[in-house]
C-alpha positions as CSV (number, residue, x, y, z in Angstrom):
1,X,22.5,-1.2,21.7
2,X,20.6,-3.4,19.5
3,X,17.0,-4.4,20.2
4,X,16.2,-8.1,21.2
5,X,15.1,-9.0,17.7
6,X,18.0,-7.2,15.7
7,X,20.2,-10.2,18.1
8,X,18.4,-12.9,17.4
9,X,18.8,-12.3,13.8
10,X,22.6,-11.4,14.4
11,X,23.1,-14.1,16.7
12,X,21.5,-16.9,14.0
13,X,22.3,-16.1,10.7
14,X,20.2,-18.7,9.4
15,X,17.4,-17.4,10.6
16,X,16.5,-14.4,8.9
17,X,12.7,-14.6,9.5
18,X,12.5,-13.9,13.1
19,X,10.0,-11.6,13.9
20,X,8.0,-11.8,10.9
21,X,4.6,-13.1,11.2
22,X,3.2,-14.1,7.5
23,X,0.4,-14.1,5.4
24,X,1.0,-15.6,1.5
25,X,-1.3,-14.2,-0.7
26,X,-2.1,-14.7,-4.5
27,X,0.4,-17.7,-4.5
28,X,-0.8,-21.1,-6.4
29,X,-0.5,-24.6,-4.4
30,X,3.2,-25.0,-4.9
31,X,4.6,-21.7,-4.4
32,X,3.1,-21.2,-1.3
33,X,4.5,-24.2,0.2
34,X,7.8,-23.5,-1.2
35,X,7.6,-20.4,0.6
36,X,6.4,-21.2,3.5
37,X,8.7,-23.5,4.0
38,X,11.6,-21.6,3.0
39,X,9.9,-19.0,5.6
40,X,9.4,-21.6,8.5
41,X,12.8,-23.0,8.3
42,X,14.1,-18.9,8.7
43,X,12.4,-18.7,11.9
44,X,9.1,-16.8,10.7
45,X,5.8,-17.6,11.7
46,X,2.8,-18.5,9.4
47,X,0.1,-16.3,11.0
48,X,-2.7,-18.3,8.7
49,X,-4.5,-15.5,8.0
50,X,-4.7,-11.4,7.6
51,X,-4.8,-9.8,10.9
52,X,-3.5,-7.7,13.4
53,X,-1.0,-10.4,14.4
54,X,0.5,-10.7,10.8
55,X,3.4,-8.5,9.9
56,X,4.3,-9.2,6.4
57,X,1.8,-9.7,3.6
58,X,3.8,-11.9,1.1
59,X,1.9,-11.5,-2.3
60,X,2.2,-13.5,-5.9
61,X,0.3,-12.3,-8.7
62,X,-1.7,-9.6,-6.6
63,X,-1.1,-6.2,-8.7
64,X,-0.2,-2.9,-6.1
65,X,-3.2,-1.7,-6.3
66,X,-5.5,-5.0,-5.7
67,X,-7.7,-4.3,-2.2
68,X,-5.4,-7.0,-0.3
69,X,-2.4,-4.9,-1.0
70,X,-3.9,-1.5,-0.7
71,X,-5.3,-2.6,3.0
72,X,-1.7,-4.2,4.0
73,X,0.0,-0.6,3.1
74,X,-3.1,1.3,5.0
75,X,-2.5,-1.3,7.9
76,X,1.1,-0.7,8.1
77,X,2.3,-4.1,7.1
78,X,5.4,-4.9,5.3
79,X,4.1,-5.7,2.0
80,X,6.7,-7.5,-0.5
81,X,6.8,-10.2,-2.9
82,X,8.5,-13.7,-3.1
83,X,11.8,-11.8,-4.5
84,X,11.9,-10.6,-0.8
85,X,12.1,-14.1,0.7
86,X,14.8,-15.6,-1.6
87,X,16.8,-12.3,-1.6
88,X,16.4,-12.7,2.3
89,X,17.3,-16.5,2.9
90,X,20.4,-15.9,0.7
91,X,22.2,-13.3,2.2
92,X,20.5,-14.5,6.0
93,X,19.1,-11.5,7.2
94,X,16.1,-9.6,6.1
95,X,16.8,-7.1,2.6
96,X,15.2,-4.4,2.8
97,X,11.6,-4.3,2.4
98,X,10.8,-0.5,1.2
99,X,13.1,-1.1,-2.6
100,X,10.9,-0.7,-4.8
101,X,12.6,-4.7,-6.4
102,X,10.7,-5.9,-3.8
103,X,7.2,-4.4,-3.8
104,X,4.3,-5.7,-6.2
105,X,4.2,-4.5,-9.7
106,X,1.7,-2.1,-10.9
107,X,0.5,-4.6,-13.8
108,X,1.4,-8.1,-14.0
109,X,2.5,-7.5,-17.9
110,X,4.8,-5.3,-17.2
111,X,5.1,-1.9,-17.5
112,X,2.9,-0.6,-20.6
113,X,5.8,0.1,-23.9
114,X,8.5,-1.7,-22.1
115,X,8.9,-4.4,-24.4
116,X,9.9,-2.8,-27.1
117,X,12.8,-1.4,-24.9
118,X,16.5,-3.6,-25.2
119,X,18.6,-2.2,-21.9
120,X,21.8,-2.8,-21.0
121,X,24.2,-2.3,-18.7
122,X,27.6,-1.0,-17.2
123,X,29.8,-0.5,-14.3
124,X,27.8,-2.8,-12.0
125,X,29.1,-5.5,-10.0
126,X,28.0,-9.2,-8.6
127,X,24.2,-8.1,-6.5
128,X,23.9,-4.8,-7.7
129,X,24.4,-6.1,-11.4
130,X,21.9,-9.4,-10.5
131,X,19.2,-6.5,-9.2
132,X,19.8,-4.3,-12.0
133,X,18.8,-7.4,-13.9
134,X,15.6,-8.6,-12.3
135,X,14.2,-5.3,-12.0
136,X,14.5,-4.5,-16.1
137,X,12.7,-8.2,-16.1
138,X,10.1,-6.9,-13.7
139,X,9.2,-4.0,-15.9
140,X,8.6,-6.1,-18.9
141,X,12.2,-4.9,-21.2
142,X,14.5,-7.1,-22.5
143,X,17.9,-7.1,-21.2
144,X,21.3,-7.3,-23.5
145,X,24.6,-8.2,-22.1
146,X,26.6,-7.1,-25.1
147,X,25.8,-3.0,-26.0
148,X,24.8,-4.3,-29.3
149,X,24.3,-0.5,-31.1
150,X,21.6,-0.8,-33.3
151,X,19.1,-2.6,-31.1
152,X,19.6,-1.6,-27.4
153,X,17.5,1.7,-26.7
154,X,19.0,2.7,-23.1
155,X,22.3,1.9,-21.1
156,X,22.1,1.8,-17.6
157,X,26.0,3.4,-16.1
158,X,26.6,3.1,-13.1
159,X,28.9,5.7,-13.9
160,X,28.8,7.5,-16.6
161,X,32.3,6.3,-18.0
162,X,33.9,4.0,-19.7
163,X,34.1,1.8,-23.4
164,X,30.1,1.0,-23.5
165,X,29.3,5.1,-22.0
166,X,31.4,6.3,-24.9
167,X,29.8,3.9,-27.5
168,X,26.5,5.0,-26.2
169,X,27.0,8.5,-26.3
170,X,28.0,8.7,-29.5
171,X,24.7,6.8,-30.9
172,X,21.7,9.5,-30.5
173,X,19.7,6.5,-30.5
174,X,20.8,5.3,-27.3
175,X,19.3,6.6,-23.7
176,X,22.0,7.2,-20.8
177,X,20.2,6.9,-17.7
178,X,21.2,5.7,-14.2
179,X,19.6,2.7,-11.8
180,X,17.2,5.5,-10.6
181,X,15.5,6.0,-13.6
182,X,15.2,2.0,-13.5
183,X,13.3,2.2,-10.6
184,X,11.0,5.4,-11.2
185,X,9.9,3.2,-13.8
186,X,9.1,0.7,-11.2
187,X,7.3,3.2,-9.2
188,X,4.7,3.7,-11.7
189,X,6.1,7.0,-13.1
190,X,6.8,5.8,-16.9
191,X,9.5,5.0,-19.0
192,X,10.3,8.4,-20.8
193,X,13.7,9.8,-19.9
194,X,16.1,12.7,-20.3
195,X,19.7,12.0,-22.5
């Protein structure tokens, strides 16, 4: 049986933001209130400030390991970003909050040497094809939609398959990886990978 909150998400759709109690942190004047809003209007709370009450520490612009963010994840709060909110209000219940999409980046530029790296992709569909994109985005790379040989340096397959796989392979050039190694790099454990 599910518990009293998990209905009152079920029952309203709309509301995916039952439960949570807020803080926005590191967000200018415009953000926040576009957030908050969004928020409010999904059934969460704005608990004003960092406490015992608050839930979910919402950040912008606050790196993983800034004090704020460090406490929240000692504290046990749900610590995410405003990707959590939108990817939230769109699909009307809460995504979840431990992908690593969704938690603060270890350095606002990016990941150090990821823009010099030209990633593409195959085999992924509609969301999982949207995520794949914002997280190369978050790292700092470039994204290609066309394999274009000479300039992409890694293909993300979904399966290891098909016309752009076979391209790929046959270009030494080119690294095969999967949507794992997309979000290692996310975790903070570099870009290097194995072909």
């Amino acid at each position: 049986m599910l518990d009293s909150k998990q209905e009152l998400v079920y029952e309203n759709p709309s509301k995916p933001f039952v439960g949570v109690r807020f803080v926005l942190l590191g967000f200018d004047s415009i953000k926040k209130d576009k957030f908050r809003l969004k928020l409010l209007e999904g059934g969460g709370v704005d608990a004003g400030n960092y406490g015992p009450d608050c839930t979910h520490v919402i950040v912008d612009k606050l790196i993983y390991d800034n004090p704020i963010c460090v406490t929240a994840r000692r504290d046990g709060k749900t610590l995410v970003t405003d990707i959590w909110i939108d990817h939230s209000f769109d699909v009307g219940m809460p995504v979840d909050s431990t992908s690593v999409m969704y938690r603060p980046r270890r350095d606002l530029n990016g990941i150090l040497g990821a823009k010099s790296l030209i990633i593409c992709l195959t085999g992924y569909q509609r969301q999982d094809r949207d995520d794949i994109m914002t997280m190369v985005s978050l790292m700092g790379a470039n994204f290609s939609k066309p394999l274009v040989a000479n300039k992409v340096t890694h293909l993300i397959c979904y399966k290891f398959e098909g016309e752009k796989y076979q391209l790929a392979k046959k270009m030494k050039k080119i690294k095969l990886v999967n949507h794992r190694w997309l979000e290692d790099c996310l975790r903070g454990l570099g870009t290097s990978s194995r072909r």
